[in-house]
N, C-alpha and C positions, 0 to 999 in steps of 0.2 A: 399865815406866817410860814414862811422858808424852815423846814427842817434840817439845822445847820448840824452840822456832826461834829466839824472840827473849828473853835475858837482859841486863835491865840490873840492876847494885848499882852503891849508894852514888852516882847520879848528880848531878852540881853545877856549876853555871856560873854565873857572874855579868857584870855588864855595867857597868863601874865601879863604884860602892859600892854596887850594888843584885844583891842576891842571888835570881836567877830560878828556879834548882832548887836546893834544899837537902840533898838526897840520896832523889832517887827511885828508888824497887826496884819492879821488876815482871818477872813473865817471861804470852810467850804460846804454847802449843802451836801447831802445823804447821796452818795448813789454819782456821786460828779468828779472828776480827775482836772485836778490840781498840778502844772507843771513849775517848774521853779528854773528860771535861767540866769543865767550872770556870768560875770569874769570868772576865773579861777581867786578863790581868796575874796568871794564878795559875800559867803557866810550862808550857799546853798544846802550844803552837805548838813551845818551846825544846825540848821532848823529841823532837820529828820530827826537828824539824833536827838533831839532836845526832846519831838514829842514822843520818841521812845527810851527818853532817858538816858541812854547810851554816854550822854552828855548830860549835865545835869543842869540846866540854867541858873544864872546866877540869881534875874529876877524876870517876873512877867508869870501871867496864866495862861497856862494852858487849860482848854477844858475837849475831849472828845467822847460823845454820847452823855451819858449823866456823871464821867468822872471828872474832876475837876479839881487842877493843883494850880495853888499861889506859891511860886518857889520863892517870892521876896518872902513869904511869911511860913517856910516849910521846917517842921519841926523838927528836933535835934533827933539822932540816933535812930533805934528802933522806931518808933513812929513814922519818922520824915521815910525811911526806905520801905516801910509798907504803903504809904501814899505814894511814894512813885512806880514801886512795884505794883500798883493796882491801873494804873495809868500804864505805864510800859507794856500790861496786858490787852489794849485795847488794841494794840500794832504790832504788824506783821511787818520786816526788815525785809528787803533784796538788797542786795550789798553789791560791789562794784566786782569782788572776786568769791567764785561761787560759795566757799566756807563751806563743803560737806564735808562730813565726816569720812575720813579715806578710807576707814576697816570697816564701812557699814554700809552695806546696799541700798539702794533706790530707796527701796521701800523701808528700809529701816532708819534710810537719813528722815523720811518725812512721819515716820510713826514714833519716834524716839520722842521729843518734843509734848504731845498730846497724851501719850501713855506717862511720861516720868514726871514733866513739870505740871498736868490739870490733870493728873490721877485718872483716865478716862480709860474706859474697858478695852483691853487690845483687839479686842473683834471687831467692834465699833469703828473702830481708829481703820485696823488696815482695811474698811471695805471703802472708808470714805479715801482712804490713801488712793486705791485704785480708782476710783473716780475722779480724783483729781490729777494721777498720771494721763488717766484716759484724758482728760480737757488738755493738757501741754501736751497731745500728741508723744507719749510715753510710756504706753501702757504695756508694752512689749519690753521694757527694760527695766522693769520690779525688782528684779534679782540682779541685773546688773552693780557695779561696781563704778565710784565716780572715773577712778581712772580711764574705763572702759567706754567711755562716752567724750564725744568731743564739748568743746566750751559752751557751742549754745545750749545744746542737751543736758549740761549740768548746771546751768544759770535758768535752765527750765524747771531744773529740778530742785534749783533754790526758791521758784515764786512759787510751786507745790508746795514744798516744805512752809514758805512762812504761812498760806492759804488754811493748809491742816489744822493750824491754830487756831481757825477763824474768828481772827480778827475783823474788829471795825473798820480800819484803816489797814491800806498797805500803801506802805511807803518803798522807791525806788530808789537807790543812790546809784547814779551813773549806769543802771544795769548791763547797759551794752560796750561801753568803754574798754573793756578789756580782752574784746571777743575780735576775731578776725573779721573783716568787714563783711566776709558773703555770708557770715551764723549772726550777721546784725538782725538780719530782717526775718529770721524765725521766732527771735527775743519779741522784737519789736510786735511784731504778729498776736502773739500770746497776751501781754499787757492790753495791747486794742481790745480783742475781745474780752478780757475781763473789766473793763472800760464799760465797753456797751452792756454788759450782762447786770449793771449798778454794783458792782463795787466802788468804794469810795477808795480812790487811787491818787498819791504825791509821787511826783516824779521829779528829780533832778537828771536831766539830759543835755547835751549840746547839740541833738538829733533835732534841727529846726523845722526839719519839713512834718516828723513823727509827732512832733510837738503841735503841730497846724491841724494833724487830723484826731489827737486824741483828746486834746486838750480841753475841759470847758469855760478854765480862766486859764491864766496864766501870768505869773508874778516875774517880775526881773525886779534882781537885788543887784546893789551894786554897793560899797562900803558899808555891810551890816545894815542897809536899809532896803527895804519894798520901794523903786523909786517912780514904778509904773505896775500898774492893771489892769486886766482888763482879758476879752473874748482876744482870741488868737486871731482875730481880723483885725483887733485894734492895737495889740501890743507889737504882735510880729508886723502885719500887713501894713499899720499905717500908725508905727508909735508916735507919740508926742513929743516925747523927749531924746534930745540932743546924745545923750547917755548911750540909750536902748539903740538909737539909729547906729550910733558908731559900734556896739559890740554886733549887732546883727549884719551889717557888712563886713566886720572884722571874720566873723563866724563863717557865713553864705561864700564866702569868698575863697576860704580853705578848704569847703565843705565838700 
């Protein structure tokens, strides 16, 4: 049997009368990268945040490793936000704009997190900190300052930071969207090898050709639904649907 890490059914959220996911299903095996494409507004971004809460779904289950929430049946108050707070912990966020903390160094944006929120020894924390500067190629900028590093080097230093937490999952929103296009491909660079290394990795990208080499599935949503799957030979290279074909030329075309 497949050791699947991440199962969502029947996922749905809406945002006053506007319905963002309709009920999306997907599951991903242990150790495989997951990418997620669509139009703008076809409900990519809502599925991250959903399985880290950030968002709360209205109904559907999520389950990743052995935690496992039914938000149609999630309970009121205290209870319901220790169940999602126990879930939210399984995922590690890269966000579209890099979110460090500006009065706190390198190494203090990625040890703040593992010392305050999981109580964990600060010695501990900062050796594994530098270890994982060392892997983004940053190991020489500990004490630096986010100011003091350009876009990709601080969006490096946001997939350190969530990694720190070690998490089950790390989930990508847009990572490289906001970055000048020549700091694309040192973003880009970093997520690959953490890919091949078996982490279990969700990406939201419109980077199609990134998407072709890192991908092991790859879901295109289109109105709050999954509306193709499948290997990046079959969804990018030769989709099925009329849908997927027309945003994938709309995309390659500007690209």
């Amino acid at each position: 049997m497949t050791d699947i890490r991440i199962e969502v059914t029947g996922l749905r959220k809406s945002f006053g009368e506007l319905d963002v996911l309709r009920g999306v299903d997907f599951s991903a095996p242990r150790g495989t990268s997951t990418v997620l494409l669509g139009p703008s507004g076809s409900g990519k971004t809502t599925v991250l945040r959903s399985l880290n809460v950030l968002d709360t779904p209205d109904a559907g289950v999520v389950r990743i490793d052995d935690v496992s929430v039914d938000f149609s049946a999630l309970p009121p108050g205290k209870a319901g936000r220790a169940e999602a707070a126990r879930l939210r912990a399984q995922s590690g966020m890269v966000f579209q704009a890099h979110n460090l903390f500006p009065h706190r160094t390198v190494l203090q944006n990625l040890t703040e997190g593992p010392v305050v929120a999981q109580r964990r020894p600060l010695d501990e924390v900062v050796a594994e900190a530098r270890v994982l500067l060392d892997q983004v190629g940053l190991a020489d900028k500990a004490d630096a300052y986010p100011y003091q590093l350009s876009g990709g080097q601080q969006q490096r230093v946001g997939i350190a930071r969530a990694l720190a937490l070690k998490p089950r999952v790390v989930l990508f929103d847009e990572p490289t969207s906001a970055l000048d296009p020549e700091l694309v491909g040192e973003v880009l660079a970093v997520i690959k090898d953490l890919a091949s290394e078996g982490w279990t990795t969700m990406i939201v990208t419109h980077e199609i050709r990134f998407a072709e080499k890192v991908a092991d599935q790859v879901l295109f949503l289109d109105g709050g639904v999954v509306v193709e799957r499948g290997t990046p030979g079959q969804v990018i290279g030769d989709p099925r649907e009329e849908r997927t074909r027309r945003f994938l030329r709309r995309v390659l075309e500007h690209g």
